[in-house]
C-alpha angles and dihedrals in degrees: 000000000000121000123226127182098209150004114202113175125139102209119030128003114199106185117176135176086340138115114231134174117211120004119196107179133126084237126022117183108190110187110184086338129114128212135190095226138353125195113180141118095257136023132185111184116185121188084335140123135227132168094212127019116184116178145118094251129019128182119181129180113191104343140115135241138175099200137014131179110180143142085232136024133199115177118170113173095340139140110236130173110190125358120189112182154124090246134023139177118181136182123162124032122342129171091191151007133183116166142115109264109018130198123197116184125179082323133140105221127170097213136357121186114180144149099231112023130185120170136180136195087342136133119211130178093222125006120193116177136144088212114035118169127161135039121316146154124220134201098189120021109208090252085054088049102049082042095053085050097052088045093045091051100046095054088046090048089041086047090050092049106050086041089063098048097052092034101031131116118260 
C-alpha cells in the first residue's frame, strides 16, 4: 500500500487502497484508504477508516471512524466513535450521537442524545431525547443515571470525609 502526506484537490478526491494524512476536497470518495483527517462537503467512505471527519454530509458503509461532524449522516455497518449532526442515521456500532434528529437502526450505541429520536430494533446504554418513538433497550434510563450520580457522590463525599478525620491533621 503506498503512503501518501497529503491530498490537496479542490474538486474530487478518489483515494483508493492508500494511507493518507489530511484530504481537502469538495468531494472525497475512500474505497479500502484511511486518512487523518478529511474536511470536504461530501464524503463517501467504503470499508475505510478516518480519525476526523468534518463535512456537511457524510455516508459510510463498513468503516470505521473516531469523530464526525457533519450536517448528515449515513452510517451502515460502520464503527463509529463520536457523531454530531443534524441528522443523523446509524446502523452498526456507535459510542456516541449527538445530533438533532437521530436515527438508530439495529445499532449498538453507548449513548444518544437528540432532539427527535426514533430507534428500531437498537440497545443503548443511556437514551435522552424530547421526542422518542420505536423499539429500544435501554441500560440506564435517565431517572437510574441521575440516581447512580447522587449515590456515587454521596459515598465519595461520605469516603472523603471519614479519610480526613482519621487521617486528618489535628
Amino acid at each position: 500500500m503506498p503512503e501518501s502526506q497529503e491530498s490537496n484537490e479542490s474538486q474530487v478526491a478518489n483515494i483508493s487502497q492508500t494511507n493518507v494524512q489530511t484530504v481537502h476536497a469538495e468531494m472525497v470518495r475512500m474505497h479500502q484508504a484511511s486518512a487523518d483527517t478529511i474536511n470536504a462537503n461530501e464524503v463517501e467512505l467504503e470499508q475505510s477508516a478516518a480519525a476526523h471527519v468534518q463535512a456537511s454530509s457524510v455516508s459510510t458503509h463498513q468503516s470505521a471512524l473516531a469523530a464526525v461532524e457533519a450536517e448528515e449522516v449515513l452510517s451502515q455497518n460502520s464503527l463509529i466513535g463520536f457523531i454530531e449532526a443534524e441528522k443523523a442515521s446509524v446502523r452498526g456500532y456507535t459510542g456516541a450521537v449527538s445530533a438533532q434528529n437521530a436515527e438508530v437502526h439495529y445499532a449498538l450505541a453507548g449513548v444518544v442524545i437528540g432532539n427527535d429520536v426514533h430507534v428500531e430494533g437498537a440497545r443503548t446504554i443511556l437514551l435522552v431525547g424530547q421526542n422518542v418513538s420505536g423499539n429500544v433497550t435501554t441500560v440506564i434510563s435517565p431517572r437510574s443515571a441521575l440516581i447512580a450520580g447522587l449515590t456515587g457522590g454521596l459515598f465519595a463525599g461520605l469516603m472523603l470525609l471519614l479519610g480526613r478525620s482519621l487521617f486528618g491533621r489535628r
